[in-house]
Residue frames as a rotation matrix with the C-alpha (Angstrom) as fourth column:
UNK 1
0.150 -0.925 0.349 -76.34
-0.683 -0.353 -0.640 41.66
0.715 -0.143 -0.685 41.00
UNK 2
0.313 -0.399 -0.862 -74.71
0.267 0.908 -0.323 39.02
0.912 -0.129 0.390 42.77
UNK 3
0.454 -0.377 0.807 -74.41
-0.755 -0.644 0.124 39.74
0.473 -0.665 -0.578 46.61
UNK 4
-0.129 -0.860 -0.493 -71.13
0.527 0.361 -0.769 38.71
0.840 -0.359 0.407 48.89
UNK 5
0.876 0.219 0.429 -71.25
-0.276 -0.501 0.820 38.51
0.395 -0.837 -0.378 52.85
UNK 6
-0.039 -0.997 0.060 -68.19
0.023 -0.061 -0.998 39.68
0.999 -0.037 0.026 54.34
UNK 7
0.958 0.287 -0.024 -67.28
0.119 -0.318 0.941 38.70
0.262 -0.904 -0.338 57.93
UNK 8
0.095 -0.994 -0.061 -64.18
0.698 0.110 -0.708 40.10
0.710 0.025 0.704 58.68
UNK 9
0.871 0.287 -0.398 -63.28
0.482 -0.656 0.581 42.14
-0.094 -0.698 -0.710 61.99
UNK 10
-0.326 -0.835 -0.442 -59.87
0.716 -0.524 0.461 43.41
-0.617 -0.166 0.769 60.82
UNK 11
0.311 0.295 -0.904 -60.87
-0.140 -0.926 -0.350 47.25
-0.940 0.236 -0.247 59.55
UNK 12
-0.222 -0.398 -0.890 -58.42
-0.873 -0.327 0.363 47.81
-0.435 0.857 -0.275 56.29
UNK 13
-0.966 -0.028 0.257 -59.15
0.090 0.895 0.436 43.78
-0.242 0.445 -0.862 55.21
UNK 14
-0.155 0.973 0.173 -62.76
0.782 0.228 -0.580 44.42
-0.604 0.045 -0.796 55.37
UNK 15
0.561 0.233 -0.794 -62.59
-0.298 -0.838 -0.457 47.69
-0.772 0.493 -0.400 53.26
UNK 16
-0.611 -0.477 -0.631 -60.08
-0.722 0.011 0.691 46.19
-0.323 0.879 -0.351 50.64
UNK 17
-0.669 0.480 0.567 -62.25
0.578 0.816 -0.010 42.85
-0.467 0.321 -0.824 50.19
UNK 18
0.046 0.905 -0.423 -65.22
0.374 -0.409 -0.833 45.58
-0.926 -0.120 -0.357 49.81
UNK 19
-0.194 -0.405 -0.893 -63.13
-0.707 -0.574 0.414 47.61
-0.680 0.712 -0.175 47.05
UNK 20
-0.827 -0.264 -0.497 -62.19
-0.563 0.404 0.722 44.73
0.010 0.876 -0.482 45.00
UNK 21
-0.388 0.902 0.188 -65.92
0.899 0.416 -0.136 43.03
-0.201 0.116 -0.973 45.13
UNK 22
0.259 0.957 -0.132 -67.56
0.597 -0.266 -0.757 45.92
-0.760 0.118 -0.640 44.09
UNK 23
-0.350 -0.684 -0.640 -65.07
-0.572 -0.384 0.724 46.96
-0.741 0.620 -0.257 41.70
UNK 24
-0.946 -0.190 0.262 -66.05
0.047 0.720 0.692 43.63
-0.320 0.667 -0.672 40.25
UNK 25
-0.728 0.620 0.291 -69.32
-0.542 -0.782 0.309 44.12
0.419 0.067 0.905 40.63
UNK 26
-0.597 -0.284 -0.750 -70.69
0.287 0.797 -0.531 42.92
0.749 -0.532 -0.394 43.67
UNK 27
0.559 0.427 0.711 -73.64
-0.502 -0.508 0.700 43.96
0.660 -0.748 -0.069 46.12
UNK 28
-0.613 -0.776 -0.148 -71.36
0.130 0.086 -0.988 43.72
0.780 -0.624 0.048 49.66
UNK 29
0.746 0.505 0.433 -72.72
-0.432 -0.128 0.893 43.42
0.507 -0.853 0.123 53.24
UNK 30
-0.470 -0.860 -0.199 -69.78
0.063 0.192 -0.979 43.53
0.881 -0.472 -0.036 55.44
UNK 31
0.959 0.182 0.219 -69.83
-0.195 -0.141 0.971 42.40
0.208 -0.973 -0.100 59.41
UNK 32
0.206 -0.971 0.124 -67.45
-0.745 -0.238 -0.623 42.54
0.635 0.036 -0.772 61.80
UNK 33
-0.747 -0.624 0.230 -68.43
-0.646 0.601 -0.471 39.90
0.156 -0.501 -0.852 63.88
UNK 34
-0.791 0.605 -0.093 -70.35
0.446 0.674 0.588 36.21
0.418 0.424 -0.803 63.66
UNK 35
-0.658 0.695 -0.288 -73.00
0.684 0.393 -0.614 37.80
-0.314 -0.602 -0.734 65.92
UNK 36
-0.194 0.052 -0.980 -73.43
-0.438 -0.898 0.039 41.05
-0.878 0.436 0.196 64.00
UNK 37
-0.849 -0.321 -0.420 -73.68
-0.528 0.481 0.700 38.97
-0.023 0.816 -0.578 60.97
UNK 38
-0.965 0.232 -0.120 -76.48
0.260 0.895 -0.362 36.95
0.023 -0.381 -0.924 62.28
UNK 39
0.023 0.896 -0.443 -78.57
0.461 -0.403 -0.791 39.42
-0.887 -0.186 -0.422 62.79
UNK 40
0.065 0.490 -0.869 -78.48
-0.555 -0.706 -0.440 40.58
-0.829 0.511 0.226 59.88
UNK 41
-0.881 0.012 -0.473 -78.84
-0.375 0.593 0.712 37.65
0.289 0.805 -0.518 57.80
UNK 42
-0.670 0.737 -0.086 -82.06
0.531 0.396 -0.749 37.43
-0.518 -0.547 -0.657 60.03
UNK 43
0.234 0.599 -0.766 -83.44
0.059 -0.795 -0.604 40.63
-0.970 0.096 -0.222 58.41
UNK 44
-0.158 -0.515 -0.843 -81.95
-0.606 -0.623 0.494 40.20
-0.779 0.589 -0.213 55.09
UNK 45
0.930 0.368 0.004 -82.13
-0.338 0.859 -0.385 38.18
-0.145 0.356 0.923 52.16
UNK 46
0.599 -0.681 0.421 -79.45
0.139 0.606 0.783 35.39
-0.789 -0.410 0.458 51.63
UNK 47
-0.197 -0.760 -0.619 -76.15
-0.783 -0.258 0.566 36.00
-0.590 0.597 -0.544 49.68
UNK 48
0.648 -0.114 -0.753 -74.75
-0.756 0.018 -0.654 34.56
0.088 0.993 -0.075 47.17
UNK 49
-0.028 -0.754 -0.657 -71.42
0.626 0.499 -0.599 33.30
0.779 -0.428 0.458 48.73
UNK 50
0.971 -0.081 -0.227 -70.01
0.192 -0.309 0.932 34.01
-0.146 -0.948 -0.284 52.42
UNK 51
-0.005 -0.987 -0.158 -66.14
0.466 0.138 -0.874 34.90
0.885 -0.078 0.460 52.80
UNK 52
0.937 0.335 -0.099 -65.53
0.089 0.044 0.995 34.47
0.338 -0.941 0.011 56.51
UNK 53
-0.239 -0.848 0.472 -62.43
-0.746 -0.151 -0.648 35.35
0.621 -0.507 -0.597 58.58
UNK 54
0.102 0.426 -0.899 -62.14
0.495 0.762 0.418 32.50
0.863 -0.488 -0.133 61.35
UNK 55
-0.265 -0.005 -0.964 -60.53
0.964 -0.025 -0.265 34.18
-0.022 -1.000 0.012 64.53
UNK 56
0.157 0.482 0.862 -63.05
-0.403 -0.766 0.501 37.37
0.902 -0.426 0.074 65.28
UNK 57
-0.865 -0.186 0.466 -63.95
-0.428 -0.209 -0.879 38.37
0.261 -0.960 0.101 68.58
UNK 58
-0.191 0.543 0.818 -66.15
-0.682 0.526 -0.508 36.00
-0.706 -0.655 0.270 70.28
UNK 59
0.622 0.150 0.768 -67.39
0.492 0.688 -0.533 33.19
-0.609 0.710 0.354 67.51
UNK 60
-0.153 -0.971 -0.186 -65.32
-0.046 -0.181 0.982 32.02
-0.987 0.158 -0.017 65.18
UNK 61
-0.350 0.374 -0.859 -65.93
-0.935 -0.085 0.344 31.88
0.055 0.924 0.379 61.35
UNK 62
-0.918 0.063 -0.392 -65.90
-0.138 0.875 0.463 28.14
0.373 0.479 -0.795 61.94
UNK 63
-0.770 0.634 -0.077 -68.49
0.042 -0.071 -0.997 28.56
-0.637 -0.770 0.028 64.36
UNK 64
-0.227 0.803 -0.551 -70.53
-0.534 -0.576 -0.619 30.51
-0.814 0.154 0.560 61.96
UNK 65
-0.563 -0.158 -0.811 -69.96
-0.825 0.158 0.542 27.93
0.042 0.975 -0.220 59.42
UNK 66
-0.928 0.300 -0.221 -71.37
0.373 0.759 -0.534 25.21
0.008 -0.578 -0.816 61.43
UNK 67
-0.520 0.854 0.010 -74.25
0.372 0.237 -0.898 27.12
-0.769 -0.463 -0.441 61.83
UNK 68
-0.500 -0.430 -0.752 -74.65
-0.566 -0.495 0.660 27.97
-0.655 0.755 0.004 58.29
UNK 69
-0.879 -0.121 -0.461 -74.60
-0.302 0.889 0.344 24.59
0.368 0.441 -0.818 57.14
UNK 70
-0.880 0.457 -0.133 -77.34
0.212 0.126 -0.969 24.29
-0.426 -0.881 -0.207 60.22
UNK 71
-0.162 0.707 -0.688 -79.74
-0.327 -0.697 -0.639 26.49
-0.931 0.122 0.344 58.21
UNK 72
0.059 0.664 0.745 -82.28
0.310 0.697 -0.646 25.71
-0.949 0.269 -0.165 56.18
UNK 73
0.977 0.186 0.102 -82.24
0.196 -0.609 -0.769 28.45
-0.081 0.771 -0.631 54.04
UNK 74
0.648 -0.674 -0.354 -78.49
-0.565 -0.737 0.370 29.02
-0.510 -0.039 -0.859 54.21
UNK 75
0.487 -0.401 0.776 -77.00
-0.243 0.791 0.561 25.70
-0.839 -0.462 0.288 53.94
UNK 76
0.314 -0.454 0.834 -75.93
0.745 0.662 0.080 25.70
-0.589 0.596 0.546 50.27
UNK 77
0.942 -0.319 0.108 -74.68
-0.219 -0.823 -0.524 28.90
0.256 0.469 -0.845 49.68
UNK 78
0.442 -0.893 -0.082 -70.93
0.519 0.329 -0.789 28.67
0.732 0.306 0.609 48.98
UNK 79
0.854 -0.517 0.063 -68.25
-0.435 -0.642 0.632 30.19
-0.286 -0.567 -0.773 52.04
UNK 80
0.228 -0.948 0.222 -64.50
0.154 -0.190 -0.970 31.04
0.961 0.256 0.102 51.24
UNK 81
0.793 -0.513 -0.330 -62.19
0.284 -0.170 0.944 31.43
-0.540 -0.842 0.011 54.28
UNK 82
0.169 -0.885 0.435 -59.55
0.070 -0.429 -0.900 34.18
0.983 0.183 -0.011 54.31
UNK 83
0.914 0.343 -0.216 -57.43
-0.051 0.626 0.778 33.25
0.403 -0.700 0.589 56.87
UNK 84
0.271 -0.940 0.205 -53.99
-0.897 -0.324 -0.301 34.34
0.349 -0.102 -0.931 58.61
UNK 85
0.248 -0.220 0.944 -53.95
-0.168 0.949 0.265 30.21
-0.954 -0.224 0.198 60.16
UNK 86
0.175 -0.478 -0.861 -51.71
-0.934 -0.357 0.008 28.73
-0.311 0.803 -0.509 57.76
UNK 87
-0.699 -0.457 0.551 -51.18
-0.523 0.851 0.042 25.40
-0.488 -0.259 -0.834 59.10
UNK 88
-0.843 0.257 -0.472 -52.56
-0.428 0.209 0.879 22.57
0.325 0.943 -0.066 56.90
UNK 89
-0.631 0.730 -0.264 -54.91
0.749 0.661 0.038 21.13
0.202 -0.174 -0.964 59.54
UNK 90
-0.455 0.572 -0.682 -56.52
-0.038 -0.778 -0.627 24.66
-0.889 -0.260 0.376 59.85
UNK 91
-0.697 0.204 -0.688 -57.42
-0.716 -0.265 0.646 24.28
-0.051 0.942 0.330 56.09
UNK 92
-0.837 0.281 -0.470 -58.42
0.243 0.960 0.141 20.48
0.490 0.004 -0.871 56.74
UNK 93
-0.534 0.672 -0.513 -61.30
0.692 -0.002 -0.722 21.66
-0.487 -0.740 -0.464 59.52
UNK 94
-0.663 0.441 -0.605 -62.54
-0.529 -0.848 -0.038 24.60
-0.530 0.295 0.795 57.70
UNK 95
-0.531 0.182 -0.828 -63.25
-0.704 0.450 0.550 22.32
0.473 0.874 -0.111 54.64
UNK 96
-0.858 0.362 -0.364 -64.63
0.439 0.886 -0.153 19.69
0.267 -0.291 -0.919 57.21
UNK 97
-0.681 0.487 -0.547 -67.26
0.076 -0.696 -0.714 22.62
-0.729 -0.528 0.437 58.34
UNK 98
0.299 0.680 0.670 -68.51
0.778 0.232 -0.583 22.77
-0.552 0.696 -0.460 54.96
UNK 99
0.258 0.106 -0.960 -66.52
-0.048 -0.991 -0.122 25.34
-0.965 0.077 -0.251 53.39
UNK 100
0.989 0.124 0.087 -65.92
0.081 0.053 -0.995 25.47
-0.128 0.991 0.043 49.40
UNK 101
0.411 -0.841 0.351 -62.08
0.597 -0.042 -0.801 27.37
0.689 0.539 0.485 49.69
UNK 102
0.898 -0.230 -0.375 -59.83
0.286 -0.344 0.894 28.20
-0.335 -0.910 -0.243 51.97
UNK 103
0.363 -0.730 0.579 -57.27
0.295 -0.499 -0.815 31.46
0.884 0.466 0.034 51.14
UNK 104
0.369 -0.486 -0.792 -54.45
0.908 0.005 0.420 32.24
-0.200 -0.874 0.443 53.64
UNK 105
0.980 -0.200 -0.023 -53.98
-0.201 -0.976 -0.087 36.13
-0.005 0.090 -0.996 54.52
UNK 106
-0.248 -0.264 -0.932 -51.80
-0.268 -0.906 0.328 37.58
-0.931 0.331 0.155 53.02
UNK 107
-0.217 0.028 0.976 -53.43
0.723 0.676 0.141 36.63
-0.656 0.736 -0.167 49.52
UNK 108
-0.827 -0.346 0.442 -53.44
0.561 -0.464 0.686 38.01
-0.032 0.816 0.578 46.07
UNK 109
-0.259 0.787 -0.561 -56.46
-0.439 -0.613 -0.657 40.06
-0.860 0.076 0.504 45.32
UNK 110
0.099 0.523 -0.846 -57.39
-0.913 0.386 0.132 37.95
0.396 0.760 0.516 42.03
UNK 111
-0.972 -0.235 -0.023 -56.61
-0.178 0.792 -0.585 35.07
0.155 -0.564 -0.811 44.22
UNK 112
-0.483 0.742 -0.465 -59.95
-0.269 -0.631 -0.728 36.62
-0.833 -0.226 0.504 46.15
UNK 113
-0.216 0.500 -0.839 -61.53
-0.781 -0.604 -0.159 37.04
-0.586 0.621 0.521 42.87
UNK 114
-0.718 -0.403 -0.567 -60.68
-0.642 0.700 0.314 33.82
0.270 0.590 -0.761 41.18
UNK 115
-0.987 -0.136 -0.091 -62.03
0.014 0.481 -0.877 32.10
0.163 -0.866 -0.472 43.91
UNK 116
-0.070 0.943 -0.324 -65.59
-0.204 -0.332 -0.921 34.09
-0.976 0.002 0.216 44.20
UNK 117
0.094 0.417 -0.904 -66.29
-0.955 0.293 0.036 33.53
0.280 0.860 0.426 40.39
UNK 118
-0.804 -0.390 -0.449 -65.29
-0.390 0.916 -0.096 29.85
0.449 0.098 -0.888 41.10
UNK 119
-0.836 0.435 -0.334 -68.62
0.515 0.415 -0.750 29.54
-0.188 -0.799 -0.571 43.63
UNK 120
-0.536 0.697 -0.476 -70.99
-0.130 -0.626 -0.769 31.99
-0.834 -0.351 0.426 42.29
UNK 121
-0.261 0.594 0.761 -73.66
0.847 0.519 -0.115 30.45
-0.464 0.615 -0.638 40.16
């Protein structure tokens, strides 16, 4: 089973991403924030793909992309950004971080889906 890490700190986004990934069938490991996340990609084994929210409390996704990429063991797993930043140079920097695809919130739910098959090997 294909597993998807979810950092997202808004409650009802992080439970609907959850639904529709495990609907699809998806092992899920949801955090709410980059440092929560960390630690448990310390203790865990590595996903599949990432789909990162950027503005959390304290670090941002891009942050956590940066240090992604950083890692040895992390560095070529695929990350999606779902993102309420709309503006095109918010897409441009994500993508300069090393991310794969970058979806602006409010987005379809096969959008989402489309998107994860498109990166998972």
């Amino acid at each position: 089973m294909k597993h998807v890490f979810v950092v997202e700190d808004g409650h009802a986004e992080q439970k609907m991403i959850e639904a529709l990934l495990k609907q699809a069938g998806f092992q899920v490991t949801l955090s709410s924030s980059v440092d929560e996340a960390w630690d448990k990609l310390q203790s865990g084994s590595p996903p599949d793909l990432f789909v990162l929210d950027i503005v959390m409390p304290g670090k941002s996704g891009l942050e956590l992309c940066r240090t992604i990429r950083e890692n040895e063991q992390l560095q070529d797993i695929p990350v999606v950004f779902c993102s309420s930043k709309s503006e095109e140079f918010d897409r441009f920097w994500a993508m300069r971080q090393g991310a794969q695809a970058y979806l602006v919130k409010p987005y379809a739910p096969k959008e989402l889906l489309d998107v994860v098959y498109q990166h998972v090997k």
